[in-house]
mmCIF file as gemmi writes it, N, C-alpha and C atoms, coordinates in Angstrom:
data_model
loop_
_atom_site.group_PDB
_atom_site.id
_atom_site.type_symbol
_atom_site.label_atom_id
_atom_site.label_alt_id
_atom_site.label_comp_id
_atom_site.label_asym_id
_atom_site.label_entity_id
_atom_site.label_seq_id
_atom_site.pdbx_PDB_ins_code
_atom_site.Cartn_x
_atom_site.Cartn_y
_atom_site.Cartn_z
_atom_site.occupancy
_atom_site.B_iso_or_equiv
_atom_site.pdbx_formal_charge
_atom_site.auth_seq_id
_atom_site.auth_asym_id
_atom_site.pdbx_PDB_model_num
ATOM 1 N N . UNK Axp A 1 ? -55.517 -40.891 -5.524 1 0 ? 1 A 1
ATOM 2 C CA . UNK Axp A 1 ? -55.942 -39.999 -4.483 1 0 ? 1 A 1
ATOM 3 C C . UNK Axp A 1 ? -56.525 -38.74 -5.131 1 0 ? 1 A 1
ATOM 4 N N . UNK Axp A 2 ? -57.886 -38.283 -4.466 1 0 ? 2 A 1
ATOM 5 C CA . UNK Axp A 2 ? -58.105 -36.821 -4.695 1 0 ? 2 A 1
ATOM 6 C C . UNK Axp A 2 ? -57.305 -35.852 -4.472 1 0 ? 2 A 1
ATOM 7 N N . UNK Axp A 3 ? -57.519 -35.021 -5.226 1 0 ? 3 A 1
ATOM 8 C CA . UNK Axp A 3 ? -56.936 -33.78 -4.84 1 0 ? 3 A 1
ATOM 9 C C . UNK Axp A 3 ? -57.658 -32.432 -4.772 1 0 ? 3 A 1
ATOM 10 N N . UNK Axp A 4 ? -58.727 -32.524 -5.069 1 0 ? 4 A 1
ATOM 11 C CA . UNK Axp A 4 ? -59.725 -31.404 -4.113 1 0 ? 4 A 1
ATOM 12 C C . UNK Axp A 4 ? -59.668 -31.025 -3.193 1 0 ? 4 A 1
ATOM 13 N N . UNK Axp A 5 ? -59.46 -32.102 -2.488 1 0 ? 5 A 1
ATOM 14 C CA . UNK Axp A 5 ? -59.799 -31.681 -0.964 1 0 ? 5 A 1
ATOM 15 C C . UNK Axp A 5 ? -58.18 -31.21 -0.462 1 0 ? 5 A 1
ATOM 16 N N . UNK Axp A 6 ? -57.335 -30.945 -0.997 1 0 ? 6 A 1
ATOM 17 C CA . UNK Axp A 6 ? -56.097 -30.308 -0.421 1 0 ? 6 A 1
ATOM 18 C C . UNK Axp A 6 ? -56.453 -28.567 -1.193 1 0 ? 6 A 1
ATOM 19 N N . UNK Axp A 7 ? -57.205 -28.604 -2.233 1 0 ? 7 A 1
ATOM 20 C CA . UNK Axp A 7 ? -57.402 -27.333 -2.73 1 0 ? 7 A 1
ATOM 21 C C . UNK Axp A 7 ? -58.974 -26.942 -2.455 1 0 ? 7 A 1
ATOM 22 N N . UNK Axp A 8 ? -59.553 -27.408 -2.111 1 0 ? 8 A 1
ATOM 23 C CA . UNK Axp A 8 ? -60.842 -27.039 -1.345 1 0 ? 8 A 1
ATOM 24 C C . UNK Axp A 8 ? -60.714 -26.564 0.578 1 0 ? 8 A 1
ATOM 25 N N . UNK Axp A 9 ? -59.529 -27.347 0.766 1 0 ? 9 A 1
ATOM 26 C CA . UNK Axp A 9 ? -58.981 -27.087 2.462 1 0 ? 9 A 1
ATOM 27 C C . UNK Axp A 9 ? -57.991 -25.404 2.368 1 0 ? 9 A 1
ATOM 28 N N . UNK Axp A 10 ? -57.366 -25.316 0.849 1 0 ? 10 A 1
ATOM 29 C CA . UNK Axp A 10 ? -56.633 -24.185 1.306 1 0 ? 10 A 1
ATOM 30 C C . UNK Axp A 10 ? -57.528 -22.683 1.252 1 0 ? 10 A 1
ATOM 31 N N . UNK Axp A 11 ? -58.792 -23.021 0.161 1 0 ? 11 A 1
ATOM 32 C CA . UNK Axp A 11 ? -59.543 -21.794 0.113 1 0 ? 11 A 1
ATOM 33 C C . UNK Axp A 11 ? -59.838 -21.672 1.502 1 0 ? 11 A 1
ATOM 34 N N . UNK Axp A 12 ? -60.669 -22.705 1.975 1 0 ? 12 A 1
ATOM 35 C CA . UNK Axp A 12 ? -61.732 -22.297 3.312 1 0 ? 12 A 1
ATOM 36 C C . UNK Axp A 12 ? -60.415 -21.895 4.461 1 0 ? 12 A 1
ATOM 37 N N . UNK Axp A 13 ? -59.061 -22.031 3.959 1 0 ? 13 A 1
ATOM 38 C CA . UNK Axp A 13 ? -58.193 -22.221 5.08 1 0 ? 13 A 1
ATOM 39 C C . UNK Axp A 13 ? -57.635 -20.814 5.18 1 0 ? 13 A 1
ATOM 40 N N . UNK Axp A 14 ? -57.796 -19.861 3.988 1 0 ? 14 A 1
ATOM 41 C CA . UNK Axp A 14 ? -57.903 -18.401 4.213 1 0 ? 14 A 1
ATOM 42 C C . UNK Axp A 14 ? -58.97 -17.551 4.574 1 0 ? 14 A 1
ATOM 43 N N . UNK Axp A 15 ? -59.906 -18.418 5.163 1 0 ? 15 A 1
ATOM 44 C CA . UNK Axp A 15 ? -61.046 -17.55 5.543 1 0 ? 15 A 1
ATOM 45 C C . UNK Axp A 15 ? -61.106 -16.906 6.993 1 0 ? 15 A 1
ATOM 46 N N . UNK Axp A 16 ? -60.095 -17.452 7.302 1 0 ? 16 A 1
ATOM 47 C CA . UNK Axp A 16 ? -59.742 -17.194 8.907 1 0 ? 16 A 1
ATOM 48 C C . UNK Axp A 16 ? -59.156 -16.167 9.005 1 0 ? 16 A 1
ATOM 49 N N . UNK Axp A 17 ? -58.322 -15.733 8.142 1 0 ? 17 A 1
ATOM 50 C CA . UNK Axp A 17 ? -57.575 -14.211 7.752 1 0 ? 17 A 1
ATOM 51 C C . UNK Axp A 17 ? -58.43 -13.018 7.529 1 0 ? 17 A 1
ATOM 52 N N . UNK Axp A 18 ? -59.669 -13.747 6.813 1 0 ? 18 A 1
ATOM 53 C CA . UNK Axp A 18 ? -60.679 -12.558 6.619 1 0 ? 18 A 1
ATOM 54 C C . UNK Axp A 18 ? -61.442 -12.119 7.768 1 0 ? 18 A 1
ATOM 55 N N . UNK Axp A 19 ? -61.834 -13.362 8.929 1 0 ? 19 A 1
ATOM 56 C CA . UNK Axp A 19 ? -62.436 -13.14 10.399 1 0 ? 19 A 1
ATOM 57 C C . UNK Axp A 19 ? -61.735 -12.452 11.299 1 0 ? 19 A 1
ATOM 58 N N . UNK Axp A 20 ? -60.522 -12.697 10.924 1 0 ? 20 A 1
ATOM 59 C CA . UNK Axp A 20 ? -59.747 -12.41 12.236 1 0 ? 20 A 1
ATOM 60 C C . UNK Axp A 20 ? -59.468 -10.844 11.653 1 0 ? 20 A 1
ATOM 61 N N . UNK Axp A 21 ? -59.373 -10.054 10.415 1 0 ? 21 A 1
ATOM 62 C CA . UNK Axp A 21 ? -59.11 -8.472 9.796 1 0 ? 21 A 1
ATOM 63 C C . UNK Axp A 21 ? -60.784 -7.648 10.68 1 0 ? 21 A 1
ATOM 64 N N . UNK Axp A 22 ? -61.619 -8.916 10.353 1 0 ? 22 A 1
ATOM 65 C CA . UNK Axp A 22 ? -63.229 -8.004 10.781 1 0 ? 22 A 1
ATOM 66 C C . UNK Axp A 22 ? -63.474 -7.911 11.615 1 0 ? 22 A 1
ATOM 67 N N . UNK Axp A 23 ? -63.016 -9.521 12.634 1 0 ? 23 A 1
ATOM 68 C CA . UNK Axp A 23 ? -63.075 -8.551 13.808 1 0 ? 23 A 1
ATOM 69 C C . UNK Axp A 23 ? -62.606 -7.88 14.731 1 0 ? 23 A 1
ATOM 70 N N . UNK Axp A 24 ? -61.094 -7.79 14.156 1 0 ? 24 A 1
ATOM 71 C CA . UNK Axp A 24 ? -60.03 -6.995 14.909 1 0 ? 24 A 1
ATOM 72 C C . UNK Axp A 24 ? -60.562 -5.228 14.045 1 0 ? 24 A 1
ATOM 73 N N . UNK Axp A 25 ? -60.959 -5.229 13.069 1 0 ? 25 A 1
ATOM 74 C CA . UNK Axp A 25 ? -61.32 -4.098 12.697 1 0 ? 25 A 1
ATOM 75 C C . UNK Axp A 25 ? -62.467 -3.76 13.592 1 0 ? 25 A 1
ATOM 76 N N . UNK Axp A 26 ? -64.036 -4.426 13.324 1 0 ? 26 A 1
ATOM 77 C CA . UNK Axp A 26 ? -64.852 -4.138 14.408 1 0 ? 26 A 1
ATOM 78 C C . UNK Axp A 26 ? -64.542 -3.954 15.693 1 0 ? 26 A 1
ATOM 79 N N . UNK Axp A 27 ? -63.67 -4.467 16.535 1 0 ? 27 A 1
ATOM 80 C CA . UNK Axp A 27 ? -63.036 -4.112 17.8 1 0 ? 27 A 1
ATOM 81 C C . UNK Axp A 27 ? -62.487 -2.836 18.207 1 0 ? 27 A 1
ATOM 82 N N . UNK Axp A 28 ? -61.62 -2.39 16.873 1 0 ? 28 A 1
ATOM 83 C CA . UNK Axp A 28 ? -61.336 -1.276 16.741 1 0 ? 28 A 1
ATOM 84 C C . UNK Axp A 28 ? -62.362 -0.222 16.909 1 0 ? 28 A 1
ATOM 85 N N . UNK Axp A 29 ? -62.901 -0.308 15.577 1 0 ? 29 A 1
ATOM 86 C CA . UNK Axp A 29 ? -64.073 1.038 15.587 1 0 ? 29 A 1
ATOM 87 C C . UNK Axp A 29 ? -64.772 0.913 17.198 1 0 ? 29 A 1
ATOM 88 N N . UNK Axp A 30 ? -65.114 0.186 17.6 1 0 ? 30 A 1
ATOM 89 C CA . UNK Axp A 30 ? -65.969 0.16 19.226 1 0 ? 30 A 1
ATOM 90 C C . UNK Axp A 30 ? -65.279 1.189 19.528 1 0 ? 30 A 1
ATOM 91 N N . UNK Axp A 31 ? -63.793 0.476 20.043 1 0 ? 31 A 1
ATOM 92 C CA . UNK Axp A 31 ? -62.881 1.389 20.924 1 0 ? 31 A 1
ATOM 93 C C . UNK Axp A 31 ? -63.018 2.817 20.427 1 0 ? 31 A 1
ATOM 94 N N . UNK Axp A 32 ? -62.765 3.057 19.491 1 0 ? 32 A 1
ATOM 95 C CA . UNK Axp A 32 ? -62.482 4.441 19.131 1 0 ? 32 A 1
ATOM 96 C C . UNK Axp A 32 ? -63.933 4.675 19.28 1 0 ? 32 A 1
ATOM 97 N N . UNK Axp A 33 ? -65.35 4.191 18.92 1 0 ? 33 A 1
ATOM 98 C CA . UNK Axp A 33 ? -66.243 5.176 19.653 1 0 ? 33 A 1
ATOM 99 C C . UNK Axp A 33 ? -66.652 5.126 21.234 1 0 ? 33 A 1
ATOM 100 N N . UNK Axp A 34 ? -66.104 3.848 21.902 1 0 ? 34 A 1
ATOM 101 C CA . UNK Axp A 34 ? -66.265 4.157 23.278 1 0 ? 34 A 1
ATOM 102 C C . UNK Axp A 34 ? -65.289 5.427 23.929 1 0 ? 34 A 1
ATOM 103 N N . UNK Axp A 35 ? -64.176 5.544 23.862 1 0 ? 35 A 1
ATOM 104 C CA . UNK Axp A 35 ? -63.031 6.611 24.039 1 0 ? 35 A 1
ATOM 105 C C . UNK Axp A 35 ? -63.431 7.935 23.374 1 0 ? 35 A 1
ATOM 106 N N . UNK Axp A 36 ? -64.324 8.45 22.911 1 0 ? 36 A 1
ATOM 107 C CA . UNK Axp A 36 ? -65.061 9.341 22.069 1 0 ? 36 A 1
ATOM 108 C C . UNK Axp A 36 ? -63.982 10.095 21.018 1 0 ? 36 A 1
ATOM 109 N N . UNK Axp A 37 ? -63.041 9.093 21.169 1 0 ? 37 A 1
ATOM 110 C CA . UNK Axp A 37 ? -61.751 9.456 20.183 1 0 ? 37 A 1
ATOM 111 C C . UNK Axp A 37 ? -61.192 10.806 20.25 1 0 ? 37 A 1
ATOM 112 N N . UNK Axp A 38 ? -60.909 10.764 21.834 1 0 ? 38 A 1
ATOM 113 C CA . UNK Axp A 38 ? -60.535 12.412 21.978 1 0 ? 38 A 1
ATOM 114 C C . UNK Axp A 38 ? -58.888 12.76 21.733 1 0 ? 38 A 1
ATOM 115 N N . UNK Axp A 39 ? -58.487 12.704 20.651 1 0 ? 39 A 1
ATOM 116 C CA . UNK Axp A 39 ? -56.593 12.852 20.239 1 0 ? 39 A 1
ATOM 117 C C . UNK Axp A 39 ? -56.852 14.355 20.91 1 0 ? 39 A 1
ATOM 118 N N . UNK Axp A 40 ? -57.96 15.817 20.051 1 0 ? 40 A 1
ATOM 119 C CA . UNK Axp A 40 ? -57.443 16.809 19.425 1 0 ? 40 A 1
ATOM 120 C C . UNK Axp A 40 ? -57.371 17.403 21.746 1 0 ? 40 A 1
ATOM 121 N N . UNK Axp A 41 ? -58.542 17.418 22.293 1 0 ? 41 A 1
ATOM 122 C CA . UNK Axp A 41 ? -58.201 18.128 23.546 1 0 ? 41 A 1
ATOM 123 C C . UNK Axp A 41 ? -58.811 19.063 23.288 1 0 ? 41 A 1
ATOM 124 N N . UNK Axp A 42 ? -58.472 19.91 24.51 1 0 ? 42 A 1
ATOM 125 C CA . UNK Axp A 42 ? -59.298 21.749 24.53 1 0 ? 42 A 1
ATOM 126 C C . UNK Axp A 42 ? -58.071 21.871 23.979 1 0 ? 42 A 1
ATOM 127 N N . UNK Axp A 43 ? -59.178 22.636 23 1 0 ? 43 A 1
ATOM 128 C CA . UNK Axp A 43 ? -58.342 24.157 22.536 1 0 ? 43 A 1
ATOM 129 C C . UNK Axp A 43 ? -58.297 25.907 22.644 1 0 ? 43 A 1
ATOM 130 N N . UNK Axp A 44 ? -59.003 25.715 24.216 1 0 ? 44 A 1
ATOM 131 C CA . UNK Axp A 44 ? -59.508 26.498 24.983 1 0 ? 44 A 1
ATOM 132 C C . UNK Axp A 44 ? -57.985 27.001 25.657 1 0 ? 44 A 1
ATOM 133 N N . UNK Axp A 45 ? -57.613 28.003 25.948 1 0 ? 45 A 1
ATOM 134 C CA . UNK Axp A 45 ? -56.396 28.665 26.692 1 0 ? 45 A 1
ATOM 135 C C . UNK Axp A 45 ? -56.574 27.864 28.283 1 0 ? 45 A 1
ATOM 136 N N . UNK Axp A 46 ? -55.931 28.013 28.981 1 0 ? 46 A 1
ATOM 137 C CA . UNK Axp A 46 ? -55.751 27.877 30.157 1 0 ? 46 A 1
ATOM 138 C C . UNK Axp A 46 ? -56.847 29.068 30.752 1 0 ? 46 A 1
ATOM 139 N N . UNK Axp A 47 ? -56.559 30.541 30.857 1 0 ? 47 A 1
ATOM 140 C CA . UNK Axp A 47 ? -57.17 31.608 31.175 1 0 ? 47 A 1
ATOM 141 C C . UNK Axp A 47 ? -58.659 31.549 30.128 1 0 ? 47 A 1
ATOM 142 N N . UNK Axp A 48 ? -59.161 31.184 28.99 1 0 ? 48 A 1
ATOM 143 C CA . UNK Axp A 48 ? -60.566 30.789 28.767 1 0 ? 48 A 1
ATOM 144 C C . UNK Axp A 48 ? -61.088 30.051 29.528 1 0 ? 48 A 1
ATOM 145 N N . UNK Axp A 49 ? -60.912 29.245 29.83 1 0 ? 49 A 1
ATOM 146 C CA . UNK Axp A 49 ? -61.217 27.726 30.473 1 0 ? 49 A 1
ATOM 147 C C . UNK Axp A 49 ? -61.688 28.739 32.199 1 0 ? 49 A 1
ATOM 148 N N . UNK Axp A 50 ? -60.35 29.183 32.413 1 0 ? 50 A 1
ATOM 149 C CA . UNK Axp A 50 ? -60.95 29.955 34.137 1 0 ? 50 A 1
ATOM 150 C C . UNK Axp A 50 ? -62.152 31.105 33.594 1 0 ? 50 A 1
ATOM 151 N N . UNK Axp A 51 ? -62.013 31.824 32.733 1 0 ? 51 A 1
ATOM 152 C CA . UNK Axp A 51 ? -62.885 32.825 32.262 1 0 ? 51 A 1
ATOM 153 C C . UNK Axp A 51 ? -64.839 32.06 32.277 1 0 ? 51 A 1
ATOM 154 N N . UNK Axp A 52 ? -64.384 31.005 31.364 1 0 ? 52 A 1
ATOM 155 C CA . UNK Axp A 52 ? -65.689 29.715 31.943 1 0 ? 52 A 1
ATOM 156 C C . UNK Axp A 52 ? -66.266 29.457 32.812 1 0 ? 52 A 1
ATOM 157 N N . UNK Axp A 53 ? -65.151 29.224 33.659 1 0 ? 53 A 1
ATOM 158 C CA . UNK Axp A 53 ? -65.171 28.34 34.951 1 0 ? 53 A 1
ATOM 159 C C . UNK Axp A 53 ? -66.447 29.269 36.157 1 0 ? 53 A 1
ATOM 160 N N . UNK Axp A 54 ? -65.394 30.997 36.1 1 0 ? 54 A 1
ATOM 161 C CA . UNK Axp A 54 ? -65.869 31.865 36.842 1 0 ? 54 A 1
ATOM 162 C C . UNK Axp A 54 ? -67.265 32.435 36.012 1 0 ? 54 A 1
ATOM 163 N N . UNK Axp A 55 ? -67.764 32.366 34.858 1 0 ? 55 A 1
ATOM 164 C CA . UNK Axp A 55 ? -69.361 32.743 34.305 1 0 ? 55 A 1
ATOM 165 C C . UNK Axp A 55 ? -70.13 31.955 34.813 1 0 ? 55 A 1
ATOM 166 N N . UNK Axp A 56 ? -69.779 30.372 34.95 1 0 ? 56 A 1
ATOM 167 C CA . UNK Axp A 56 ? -70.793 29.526 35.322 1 0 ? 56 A 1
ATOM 168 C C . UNK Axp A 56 ? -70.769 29.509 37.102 1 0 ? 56 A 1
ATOM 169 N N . UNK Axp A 57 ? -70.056 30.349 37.876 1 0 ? 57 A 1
ATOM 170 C CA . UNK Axp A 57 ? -70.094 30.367 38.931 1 0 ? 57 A 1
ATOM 171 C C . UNK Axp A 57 ? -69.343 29.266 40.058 1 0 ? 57 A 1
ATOM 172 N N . UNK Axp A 58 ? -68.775 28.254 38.858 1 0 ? 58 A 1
ATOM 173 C CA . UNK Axp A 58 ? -67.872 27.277 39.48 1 0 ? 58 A 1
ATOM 174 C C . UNK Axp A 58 ? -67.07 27.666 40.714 1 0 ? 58 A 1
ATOM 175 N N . UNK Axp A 59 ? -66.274 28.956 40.202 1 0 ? 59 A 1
ATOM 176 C CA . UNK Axp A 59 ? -65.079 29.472 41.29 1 0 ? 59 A 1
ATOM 177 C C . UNK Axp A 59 ? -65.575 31.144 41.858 1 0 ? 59 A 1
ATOM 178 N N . UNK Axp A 60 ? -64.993 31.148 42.82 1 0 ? 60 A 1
ATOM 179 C CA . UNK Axp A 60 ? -65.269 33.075 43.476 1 0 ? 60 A 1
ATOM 180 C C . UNK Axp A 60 ? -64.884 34.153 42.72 1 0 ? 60 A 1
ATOM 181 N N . UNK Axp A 61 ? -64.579 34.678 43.058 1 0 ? 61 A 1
ATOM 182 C CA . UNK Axp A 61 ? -64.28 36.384 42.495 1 0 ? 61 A 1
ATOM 183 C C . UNK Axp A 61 ? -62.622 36.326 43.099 1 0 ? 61 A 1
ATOM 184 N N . UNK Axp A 62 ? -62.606 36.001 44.062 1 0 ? 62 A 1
ATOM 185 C CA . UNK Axp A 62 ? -61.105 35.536 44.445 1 0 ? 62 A 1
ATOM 186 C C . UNK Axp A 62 ? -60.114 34.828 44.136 1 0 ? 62 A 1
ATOM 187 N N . UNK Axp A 63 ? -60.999 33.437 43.786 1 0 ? 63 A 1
ATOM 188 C CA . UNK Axp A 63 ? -60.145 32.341 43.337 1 0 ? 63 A 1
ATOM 189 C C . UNK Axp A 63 ? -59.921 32.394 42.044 1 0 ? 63 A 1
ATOM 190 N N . UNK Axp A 64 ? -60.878 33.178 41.259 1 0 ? 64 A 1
ATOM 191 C CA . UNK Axp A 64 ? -60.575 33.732 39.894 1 0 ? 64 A 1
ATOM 192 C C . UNK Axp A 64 ? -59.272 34.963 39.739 1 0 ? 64 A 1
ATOM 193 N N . UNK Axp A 65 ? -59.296 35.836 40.668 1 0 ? 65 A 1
ATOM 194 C CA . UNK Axp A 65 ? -58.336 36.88 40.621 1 0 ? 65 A 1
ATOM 195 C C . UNK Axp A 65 ? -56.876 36.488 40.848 1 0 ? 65 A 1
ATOM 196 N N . UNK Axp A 66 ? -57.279 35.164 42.013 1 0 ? 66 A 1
ATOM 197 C CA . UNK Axp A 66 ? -55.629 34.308 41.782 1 0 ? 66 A 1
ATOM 198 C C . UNK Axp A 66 ? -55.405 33.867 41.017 1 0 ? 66 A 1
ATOM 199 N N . UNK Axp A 67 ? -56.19 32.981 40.827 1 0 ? 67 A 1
ATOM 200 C CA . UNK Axp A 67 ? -55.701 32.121 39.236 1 0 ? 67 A 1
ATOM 201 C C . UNK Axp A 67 ? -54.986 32.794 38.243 1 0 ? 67 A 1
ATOM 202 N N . UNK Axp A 68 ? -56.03 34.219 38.03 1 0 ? 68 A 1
ATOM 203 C CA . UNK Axp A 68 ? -55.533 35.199 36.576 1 0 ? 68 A 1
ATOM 204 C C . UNK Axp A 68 ? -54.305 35.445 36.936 1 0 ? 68 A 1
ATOM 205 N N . UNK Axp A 69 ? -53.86 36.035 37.966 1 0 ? 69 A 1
ATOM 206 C CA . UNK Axp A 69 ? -52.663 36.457 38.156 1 0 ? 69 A 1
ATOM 207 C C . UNK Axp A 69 ? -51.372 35.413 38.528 1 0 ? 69 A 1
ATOM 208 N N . UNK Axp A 70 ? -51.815 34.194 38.428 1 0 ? 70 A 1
ATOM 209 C CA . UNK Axp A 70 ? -51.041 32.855 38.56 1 0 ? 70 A 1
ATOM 210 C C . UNK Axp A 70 ? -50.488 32.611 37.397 1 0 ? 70 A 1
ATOM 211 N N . UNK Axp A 71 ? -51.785 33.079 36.322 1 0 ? 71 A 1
ATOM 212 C CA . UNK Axp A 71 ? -51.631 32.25 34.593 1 0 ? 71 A 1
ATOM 213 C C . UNK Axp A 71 ? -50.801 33.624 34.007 1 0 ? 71 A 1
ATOM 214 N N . UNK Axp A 72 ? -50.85 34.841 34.254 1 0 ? 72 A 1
ATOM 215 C CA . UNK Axp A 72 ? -51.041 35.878 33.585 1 0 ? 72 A 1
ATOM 216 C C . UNK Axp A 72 ? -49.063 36.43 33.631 1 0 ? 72 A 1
């Protein structure tokens, strides 16, 4: 009997280990750039963020004066 082909079956028979690392790795990287990989967050205060909010005209002169004095 040959015996190649039990040592020619075990190389090609780790190649599946290498497909399955690339494309569980490639899967990965997607995710992390579809999710825009946001861990870190604002690092904007609570009261910046309203200070924002009220320049761009989002909120009133009121709803800003509550807020401040909500956060403050």
């Amino acid at each position: 009997m040959n015996n190649w082909t039990w040592h020619i079956w075990g190389i090609h028979g780790l190649w599946w280990i290498f497909w399955v690392i690339l494309i569980v790795g490639a899967a990965w990287l997607i995710y992390l750039k579809s999710t825009g990989n946001n861990t870190g967050g604002s690092k904007d205060s609570p009261l910046e963020i309203l200070k924002k909010r009220y320049a761009k005209g989002e909120i009133s002169k009121e709803e800003y004066e509550e807020t401040k004095k909500t956060l403050s």
